[in-house]
VOKE-822442 format. One record per residue (C-alpha): x, y, z; residue in one letter. Coordinates in pm, 1 decimal. Each point is the difference from the previous one (the first is absolute). Layout:
N
atom X: X&Y: Y&Z: Z&loza: A
...
This chain:
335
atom X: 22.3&Y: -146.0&Z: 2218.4&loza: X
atom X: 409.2&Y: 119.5&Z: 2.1&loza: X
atom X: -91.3&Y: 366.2&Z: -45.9&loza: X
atom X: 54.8&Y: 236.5&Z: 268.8&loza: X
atom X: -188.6&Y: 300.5&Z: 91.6&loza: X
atom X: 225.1&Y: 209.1&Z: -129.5&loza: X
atom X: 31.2&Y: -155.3&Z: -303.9&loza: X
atom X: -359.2&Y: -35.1&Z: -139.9&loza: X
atom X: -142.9&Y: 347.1&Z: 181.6&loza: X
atom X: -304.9&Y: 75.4&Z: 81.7&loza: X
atom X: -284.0&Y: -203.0&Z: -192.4&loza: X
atom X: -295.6&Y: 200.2&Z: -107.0&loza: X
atom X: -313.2&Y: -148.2&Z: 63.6&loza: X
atom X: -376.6&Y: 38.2&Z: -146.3&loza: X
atom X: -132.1&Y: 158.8&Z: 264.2&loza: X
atom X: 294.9&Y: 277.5&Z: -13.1&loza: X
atom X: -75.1&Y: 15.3&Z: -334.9&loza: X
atom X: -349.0&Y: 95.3&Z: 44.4&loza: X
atom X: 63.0&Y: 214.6&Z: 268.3&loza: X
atom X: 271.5&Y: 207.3&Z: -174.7&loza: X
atom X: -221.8&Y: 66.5&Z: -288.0&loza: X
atom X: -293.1&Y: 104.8&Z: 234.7&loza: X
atom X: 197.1&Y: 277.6&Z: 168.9&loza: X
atom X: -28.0&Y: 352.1&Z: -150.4&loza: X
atom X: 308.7&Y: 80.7&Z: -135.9&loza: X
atom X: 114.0&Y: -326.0&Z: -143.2&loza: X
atom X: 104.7&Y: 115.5&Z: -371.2&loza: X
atom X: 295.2&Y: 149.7&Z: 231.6&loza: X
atom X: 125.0&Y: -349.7&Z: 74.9&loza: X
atom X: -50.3&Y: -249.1&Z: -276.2&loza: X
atom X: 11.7&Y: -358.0&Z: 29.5&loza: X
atom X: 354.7&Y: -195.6&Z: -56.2&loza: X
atom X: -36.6&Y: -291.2&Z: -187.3&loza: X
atom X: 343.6&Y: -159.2&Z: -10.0&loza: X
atom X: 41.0&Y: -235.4&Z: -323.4&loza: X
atom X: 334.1&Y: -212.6&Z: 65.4&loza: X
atom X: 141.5&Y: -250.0&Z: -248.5&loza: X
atom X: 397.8&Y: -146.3&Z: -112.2&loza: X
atom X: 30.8&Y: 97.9&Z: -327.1&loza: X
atom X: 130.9&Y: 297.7&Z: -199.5&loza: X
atom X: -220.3&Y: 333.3&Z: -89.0&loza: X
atom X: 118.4&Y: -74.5&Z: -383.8&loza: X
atom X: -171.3&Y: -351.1&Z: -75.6&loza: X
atom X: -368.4&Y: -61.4&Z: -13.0&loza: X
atom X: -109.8&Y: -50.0&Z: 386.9&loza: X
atom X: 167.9&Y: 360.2&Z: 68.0&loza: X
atom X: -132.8&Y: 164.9&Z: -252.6&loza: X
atom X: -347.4&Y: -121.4&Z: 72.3&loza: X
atom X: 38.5&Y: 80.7&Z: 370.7&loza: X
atom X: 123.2&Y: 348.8&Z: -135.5&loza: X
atom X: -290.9&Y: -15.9&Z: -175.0&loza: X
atom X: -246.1&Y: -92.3&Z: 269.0&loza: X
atom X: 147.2&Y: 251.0&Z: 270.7&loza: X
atom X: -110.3&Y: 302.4&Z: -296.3&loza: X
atom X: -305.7&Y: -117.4&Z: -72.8&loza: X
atom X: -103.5&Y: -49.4&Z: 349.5&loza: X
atom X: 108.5&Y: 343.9&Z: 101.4&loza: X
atom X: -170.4&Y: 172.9&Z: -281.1&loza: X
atom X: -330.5&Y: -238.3&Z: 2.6&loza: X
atom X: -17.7&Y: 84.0&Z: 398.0&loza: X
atom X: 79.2&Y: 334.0&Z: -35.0&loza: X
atom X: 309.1&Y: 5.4&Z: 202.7&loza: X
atom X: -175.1&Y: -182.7&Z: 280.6&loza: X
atom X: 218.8&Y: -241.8&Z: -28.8&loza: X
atom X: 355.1&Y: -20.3&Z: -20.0&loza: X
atom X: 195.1&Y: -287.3&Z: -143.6&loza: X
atom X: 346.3&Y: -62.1&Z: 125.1&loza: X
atom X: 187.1&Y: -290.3&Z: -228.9&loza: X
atom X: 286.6&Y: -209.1&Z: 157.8&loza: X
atom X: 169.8&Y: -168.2&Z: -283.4&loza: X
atom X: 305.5&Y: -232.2&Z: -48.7&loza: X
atom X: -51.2&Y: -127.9&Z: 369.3&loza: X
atom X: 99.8&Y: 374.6&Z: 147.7&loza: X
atom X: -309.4&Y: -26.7&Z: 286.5&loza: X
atom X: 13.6&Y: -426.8&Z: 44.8&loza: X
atom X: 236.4&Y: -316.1&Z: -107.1&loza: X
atom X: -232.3&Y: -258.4&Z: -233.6&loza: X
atom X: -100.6&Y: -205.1&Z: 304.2&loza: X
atom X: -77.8&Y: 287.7&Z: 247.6&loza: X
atom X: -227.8&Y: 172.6&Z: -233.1&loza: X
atom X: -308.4&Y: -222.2&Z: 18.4&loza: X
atom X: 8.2&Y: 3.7&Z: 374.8&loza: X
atom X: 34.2&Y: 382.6&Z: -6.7&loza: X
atom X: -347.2&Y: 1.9&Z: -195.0&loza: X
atom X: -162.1&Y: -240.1&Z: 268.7&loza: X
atom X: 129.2&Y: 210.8&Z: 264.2&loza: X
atom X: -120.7&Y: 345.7&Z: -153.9&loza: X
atom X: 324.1&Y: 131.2&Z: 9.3&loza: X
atom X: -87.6&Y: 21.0&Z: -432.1&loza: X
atom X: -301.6&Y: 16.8&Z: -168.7&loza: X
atom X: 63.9&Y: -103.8&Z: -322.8&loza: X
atom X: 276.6&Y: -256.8&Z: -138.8&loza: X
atom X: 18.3&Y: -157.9&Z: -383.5&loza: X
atom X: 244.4&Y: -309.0&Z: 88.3&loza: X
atom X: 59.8&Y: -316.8&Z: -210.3&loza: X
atom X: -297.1&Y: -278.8&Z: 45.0&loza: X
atom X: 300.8&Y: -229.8&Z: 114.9&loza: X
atom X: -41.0&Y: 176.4&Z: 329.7&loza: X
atom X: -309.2&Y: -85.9&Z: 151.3&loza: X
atom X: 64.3&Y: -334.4&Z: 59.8&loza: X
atom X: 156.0&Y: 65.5&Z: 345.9&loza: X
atom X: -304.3&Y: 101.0&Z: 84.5&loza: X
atom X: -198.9&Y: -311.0&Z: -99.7&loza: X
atom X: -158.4&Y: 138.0&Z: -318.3&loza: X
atom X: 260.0&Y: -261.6&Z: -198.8&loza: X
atom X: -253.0&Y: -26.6&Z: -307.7&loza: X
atom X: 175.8&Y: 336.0&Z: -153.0&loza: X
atom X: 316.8&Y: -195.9&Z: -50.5&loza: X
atom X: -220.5&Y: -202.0&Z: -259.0&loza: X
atom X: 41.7&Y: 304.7&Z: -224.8&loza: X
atom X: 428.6&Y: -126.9&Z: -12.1&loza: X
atom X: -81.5&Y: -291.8&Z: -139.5&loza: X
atom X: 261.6&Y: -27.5&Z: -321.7&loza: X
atom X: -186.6&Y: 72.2&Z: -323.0&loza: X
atom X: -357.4&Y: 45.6&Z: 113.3&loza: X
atom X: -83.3&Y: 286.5&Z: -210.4&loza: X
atom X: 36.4&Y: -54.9&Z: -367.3&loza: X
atom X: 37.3&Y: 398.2&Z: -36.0&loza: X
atom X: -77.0&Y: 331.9&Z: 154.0&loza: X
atom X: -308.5&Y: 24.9&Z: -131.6&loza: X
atom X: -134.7&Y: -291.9&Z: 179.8&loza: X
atom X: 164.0&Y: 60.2&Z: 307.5&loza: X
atom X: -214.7&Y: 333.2&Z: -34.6&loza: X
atom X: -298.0&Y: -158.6&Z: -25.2&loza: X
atom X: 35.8&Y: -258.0&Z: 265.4&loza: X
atom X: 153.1&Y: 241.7&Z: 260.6&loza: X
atom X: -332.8&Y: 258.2&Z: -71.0&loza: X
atom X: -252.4&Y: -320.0&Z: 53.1&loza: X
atom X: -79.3&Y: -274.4&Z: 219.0&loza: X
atom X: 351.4&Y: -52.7&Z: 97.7&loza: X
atom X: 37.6&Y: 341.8&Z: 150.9&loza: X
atom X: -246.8&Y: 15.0&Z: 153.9&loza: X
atom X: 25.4&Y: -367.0&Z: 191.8&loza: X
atom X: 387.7&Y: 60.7&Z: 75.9&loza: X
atom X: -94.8&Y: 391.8&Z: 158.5&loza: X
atom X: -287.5&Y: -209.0&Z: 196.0&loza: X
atom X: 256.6&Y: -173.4&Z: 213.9&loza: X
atom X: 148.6&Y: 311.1&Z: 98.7&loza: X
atom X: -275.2&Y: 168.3&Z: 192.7&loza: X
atom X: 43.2&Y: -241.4&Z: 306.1&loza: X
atom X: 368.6&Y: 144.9&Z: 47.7&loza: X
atom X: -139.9&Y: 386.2&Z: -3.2&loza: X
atom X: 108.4&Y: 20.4&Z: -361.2&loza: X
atom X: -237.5&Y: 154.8&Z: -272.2&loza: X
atom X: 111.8&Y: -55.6&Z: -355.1&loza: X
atom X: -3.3&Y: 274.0&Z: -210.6&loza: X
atom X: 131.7&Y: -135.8&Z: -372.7&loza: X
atom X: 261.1&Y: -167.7&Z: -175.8&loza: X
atom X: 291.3&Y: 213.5&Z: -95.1&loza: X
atom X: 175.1&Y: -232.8&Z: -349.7&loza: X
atom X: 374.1&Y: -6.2&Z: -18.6&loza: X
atom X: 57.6&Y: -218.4&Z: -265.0&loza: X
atom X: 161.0&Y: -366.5&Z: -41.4&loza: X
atom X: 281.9&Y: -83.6&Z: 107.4&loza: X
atom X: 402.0&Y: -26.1&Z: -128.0&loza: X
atom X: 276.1&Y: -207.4&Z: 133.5&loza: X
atom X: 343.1&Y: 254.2&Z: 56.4&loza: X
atom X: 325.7&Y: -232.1&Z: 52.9&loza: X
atom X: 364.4&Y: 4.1&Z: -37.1&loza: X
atom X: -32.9&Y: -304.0&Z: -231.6&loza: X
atom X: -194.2&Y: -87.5&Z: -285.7&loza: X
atom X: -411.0&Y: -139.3&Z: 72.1&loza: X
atom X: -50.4&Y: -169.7&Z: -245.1&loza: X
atom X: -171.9&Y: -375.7&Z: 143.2&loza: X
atom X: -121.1&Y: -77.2&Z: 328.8&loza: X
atom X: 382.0&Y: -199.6&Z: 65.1&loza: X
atom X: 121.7&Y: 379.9&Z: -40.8&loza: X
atom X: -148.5&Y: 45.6&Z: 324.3&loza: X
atom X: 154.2&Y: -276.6&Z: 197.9&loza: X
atom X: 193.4&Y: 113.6&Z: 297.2&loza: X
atom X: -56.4&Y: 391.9&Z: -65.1&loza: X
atom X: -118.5&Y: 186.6&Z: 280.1&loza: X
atom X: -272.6&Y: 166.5&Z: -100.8&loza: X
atom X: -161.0&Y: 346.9&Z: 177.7&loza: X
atom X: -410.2&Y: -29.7&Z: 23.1&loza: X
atom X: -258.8&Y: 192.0&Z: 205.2&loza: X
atom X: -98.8&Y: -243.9&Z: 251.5&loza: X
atom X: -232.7&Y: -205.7&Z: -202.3&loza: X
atom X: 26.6&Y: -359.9&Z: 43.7&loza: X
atom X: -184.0&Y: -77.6&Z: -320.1&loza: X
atom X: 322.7&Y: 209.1&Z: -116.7&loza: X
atom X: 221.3&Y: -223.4&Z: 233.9&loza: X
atom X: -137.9&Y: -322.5&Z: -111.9&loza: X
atom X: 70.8&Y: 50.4&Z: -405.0&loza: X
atom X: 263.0&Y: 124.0&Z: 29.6&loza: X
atom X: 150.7&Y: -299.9&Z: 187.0&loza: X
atom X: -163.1&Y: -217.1&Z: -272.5&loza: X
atom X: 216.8&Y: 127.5&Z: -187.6&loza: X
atom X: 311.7&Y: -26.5&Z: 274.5&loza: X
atom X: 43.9&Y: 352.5&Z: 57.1&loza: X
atom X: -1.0&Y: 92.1&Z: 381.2&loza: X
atom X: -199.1&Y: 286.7&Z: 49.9&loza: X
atom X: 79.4&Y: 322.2&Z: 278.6&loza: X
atom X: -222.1&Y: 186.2&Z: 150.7&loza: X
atom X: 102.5&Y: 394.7&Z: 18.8&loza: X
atom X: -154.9&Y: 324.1&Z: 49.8&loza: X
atom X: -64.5&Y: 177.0&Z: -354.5&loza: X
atom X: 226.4&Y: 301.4&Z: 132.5&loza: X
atom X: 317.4&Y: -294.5&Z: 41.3&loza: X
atom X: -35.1&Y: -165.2&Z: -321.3&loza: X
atom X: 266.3&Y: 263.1&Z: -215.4&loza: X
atom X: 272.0&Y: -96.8&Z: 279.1&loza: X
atom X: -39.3&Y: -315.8&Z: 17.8&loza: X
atom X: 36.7&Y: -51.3&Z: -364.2&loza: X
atom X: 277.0&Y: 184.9&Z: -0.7&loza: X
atom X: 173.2&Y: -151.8&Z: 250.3&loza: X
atom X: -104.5&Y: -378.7&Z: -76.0&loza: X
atom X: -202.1&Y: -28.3&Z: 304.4&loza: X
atom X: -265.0&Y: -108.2&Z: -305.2&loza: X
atom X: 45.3&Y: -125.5&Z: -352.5&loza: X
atom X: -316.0&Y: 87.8&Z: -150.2&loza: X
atom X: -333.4&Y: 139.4&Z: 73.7&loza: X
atom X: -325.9&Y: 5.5&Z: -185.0&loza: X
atom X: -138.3&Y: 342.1&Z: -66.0&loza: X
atom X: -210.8&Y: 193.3&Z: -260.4&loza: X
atom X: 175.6&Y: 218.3&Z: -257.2&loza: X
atom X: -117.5&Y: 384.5&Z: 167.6&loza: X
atom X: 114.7&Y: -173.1&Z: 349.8&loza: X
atom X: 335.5&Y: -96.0&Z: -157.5&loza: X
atom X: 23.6&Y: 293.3&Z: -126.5&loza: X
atom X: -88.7&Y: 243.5&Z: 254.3&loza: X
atom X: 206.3&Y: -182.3&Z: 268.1&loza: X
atom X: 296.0&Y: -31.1&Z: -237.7&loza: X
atom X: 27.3&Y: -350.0&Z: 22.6&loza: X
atom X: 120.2&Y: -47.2&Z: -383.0&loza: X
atom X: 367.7&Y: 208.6&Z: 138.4&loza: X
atom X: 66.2&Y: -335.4&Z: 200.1&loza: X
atom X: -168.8&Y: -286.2&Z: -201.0&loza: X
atom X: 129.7&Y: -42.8&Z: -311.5&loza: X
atom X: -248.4&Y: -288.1&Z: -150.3&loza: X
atom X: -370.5&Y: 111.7&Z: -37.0&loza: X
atom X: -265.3&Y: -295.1&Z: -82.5&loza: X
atom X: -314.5&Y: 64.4&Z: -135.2&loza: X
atom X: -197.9&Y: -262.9&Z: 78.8&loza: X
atom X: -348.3&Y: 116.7&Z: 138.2&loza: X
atom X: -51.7&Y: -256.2&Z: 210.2&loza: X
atom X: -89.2&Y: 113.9&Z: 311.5&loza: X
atom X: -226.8&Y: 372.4&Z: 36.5&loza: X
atom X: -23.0&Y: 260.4&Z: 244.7&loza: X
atom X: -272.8&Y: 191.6&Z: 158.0&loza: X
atom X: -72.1&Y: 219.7&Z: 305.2&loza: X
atom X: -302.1&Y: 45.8&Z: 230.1&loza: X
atom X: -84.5&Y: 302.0&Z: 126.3&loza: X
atom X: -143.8&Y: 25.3&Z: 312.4&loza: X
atom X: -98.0&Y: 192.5&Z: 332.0&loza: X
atom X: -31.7&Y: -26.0&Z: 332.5&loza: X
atom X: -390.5&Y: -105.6&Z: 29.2&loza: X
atom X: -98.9&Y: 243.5&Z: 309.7&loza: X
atom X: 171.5&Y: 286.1&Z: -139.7&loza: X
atom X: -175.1&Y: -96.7&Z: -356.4&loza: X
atom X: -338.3&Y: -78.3&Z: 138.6&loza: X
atom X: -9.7&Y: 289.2&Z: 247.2&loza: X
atom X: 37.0&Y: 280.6&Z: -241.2&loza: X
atom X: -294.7&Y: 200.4&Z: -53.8&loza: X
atom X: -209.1&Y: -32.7&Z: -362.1&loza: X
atom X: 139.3&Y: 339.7&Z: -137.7&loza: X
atom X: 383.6&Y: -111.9&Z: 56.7&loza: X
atom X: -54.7&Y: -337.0&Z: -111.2&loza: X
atom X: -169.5&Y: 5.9&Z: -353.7&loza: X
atom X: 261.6&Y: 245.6&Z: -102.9&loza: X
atom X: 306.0&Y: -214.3&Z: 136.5&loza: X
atom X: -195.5&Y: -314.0&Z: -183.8&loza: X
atom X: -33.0&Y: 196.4&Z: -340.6&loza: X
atom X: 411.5&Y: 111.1&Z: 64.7&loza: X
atom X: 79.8&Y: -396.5&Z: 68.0&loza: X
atom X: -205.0&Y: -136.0&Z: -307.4&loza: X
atom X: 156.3&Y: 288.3&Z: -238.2&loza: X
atom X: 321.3&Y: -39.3&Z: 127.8&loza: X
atom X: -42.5&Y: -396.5&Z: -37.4&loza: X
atom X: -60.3&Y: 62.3&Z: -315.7&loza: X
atom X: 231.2&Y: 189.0&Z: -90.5&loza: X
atom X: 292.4&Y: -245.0&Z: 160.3&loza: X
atom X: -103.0&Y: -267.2&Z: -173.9&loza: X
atom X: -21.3&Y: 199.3&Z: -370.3&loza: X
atom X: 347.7&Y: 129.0&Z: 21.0&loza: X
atom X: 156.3&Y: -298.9&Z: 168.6&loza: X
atom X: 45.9&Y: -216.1&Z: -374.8&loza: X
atom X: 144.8&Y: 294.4&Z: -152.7&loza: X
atom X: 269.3&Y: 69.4&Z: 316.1&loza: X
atom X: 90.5&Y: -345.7&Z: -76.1&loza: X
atom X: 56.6&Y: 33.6&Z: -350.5&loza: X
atom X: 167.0&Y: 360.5&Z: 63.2&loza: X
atom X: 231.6&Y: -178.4&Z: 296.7&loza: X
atom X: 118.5&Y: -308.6&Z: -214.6&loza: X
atom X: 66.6&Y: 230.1&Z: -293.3&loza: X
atom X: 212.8&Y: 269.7&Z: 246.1&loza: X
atom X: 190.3&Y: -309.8&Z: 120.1&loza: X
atom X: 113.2&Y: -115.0&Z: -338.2&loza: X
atom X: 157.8&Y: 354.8&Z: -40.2&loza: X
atom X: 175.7&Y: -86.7&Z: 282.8&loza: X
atom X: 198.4&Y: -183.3&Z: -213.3&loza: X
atom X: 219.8&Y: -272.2&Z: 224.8&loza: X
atom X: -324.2&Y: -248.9&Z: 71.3&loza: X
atom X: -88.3&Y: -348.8&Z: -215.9&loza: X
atom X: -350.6&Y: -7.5&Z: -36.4&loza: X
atom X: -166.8&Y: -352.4&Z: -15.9&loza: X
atom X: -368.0&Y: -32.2&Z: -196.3&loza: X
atom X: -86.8&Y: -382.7&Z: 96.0&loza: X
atom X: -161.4&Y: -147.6&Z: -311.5&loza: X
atom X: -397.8&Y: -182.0&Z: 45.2&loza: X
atom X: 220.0&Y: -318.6&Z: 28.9&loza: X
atom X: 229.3&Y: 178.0&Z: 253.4&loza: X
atom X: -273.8&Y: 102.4&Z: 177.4&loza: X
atom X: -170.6&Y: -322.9&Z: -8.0&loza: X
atom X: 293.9&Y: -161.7&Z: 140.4&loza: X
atom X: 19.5&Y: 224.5&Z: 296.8&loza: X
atom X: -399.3&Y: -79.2&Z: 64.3&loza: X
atom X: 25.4&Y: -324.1&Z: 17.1&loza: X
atom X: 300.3&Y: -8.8&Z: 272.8&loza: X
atom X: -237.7&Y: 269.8&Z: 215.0&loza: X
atom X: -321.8&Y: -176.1&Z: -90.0&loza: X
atom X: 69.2&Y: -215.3&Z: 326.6&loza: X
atom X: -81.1&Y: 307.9&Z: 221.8&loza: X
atom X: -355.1&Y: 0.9&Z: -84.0&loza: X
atom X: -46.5&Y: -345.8&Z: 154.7&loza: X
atom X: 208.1&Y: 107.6&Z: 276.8&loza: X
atom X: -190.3&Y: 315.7&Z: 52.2&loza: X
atom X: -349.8&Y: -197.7&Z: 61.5&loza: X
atom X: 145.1&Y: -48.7&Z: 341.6&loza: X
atom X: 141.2&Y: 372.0&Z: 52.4&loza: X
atom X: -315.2&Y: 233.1&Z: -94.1&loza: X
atom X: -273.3&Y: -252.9&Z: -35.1&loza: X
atom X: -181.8&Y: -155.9&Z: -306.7&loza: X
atom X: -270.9&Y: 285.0&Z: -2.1&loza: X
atom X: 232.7&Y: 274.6&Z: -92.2&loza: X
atom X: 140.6&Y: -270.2&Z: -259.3&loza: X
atom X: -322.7&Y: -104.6&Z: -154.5&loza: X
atom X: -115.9&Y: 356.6&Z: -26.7&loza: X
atom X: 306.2&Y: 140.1&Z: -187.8&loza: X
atom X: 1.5&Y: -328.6&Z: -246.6&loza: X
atom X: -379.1&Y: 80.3&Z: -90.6&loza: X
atom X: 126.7&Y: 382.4&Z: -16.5&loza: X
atom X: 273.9&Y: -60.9&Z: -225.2&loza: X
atom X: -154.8&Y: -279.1&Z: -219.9&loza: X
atom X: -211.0&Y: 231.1&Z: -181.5&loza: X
């Protein structure tokens, strides 16, 4: 662990938990739940945590209090998971790429480059089976999962035209840490970087990168259309988030905190996923007011194109997050 003392705080455990709400007097010191995530309060995942940190306070009857960190102000992209282990936050909604670190590599299954035909079935499958198994892996790291926060597919910003997967060769292009991302995207030649959410607008205006892969309300939000001129929409990769809690501090809070905090997280899970389509749609269309970007719709033969230089990753991948994960997403997805 590279956190110091300082840095994560104190770390509230269950049995502070209990005892806090067993004192006389406790309504005058309600409980801090600290929600921390990289993104801005305008796209889907802040608006939901938003969301979350009023229903939570009104369903507890001020009991609780929710404090939200967004767009990395409390921890970097690869602190914040280690923060949550620690206690130092209770609640995070980060991208599935990053629990791999952490040995729980069968989330990065859910990069693999057209796997979900549409948002609708990426719906379904995330509220099933798959959920479910991919949240189970968690709980030996101290991690409870809590739901899948949508974000939509993804889009391909550059400072050239994307058209084919050649496009791509030699451009350096920004991803999240996946290396389902990494590996088709150098199928197609590109050479992907690795930076913190919170250095991406720099880097593409300075060159550092070339392109990045993003959804629209991210692109939006984050401004990246100002420094990326081309905008592909291809769909071929999608992006989700899980959001989670530290298990003591989830599992040690007492029955009449936790059914209202569950009924805030499903509602507000919910409610993420309903409006994140239509931020999308509202994002794309804001950009094309914007009026200095070339938007690229790829074509079914386009798009076919592009899947069959990335189709390599999924035999690749076998050996990264296992055939299970595989085998269960391919039934998922089949139907």
């Amino acid at each position: 662990m590279s956190l110091s003392r300082r840095q994560f705080g104190t770390a509230i455990s269950a049995a502070a938990i209990t005892a806090a709400y067993g004192r006389p007097g406790w309504a005058q010191a309600p409980l801090v739940i600290k929600l921390s995530h990289v993104v801005a309060a305008d796209t889907p995942k802040g608006k939901g945590s938003i969301k979350f940190k009023e229903l939570a306070e009104q369903y507890t009857g001020g009991k609780a209090k929710v404090e939200v960190y967004q767009n990395s102000t409390l921890y970097k992209d690869k602190e914040e998971v280690e923060a949550l282990q620690l206690g130092a936050v209770q609640l995070l909604a980060p991208s599935t790429a990053k629990f791999a670190p952490l040995g729980a590599k069968e989330f990065e299954a859910l990069d693999l480059p057209f796997l979900f035909a549409n948002d609708d079935q990426y719906a379904k499958v995330l509220g099933g089976d798959v959920g479910k198994y991919l949240f189970s892996k968690l709980e030996s790291k101290g991690i409870t999962g809590l739901g899948f926060w949508d974000n939509g597919f993804h889009m391909i910003t550059s400072n050239k035209p994307v058209i084919t997967p050649a496009d791509l060769q030699g451009l350096k292009v920004r991803i999240s840490g996946s290396k389902i991302a990494d590996q088709y995207f150098r199928l197609c030649g590109a050479i992907p970087q690795i930076l913190a959410f919170s250095e991406v607008y720099q880097s593409m205006q300075t060159g550092v990168v070339d392109a990045g892969e993003n959804t629209p309300s991210n692109v939006l939000t984050q401004k990246f259309y100002e420094v990326q001129k081309h905008i592909t929409i291809a769909q071929h990769a999608h992006l989700q988030y899980a959001v989670i809690a530290n298990s003591k501090f989830w599992s040690g809070l007492p029955p009449d905190m936790k059914a209202p905090l569950e009924k805030a997280m499903a509602e507000a899970t919910a409610y993420t996923n309903d409006i994140a389509r239509k931020e999308n749609i509202d994002a794309l269309a804001e950009m094309k007011k914007f009026g200095k970007n070339e938007f690229h719709v790829l074509d079914d033969a386009q798009r076919k194109v592009l899947r069959t230089a990335m189709q390599p990753t999924y035999t690749w991948a076998e050996g990264r997050v296992g055939k299970e994960v595989l085998d269960i997403l391919a039934k998922a997805t089949a139907v």
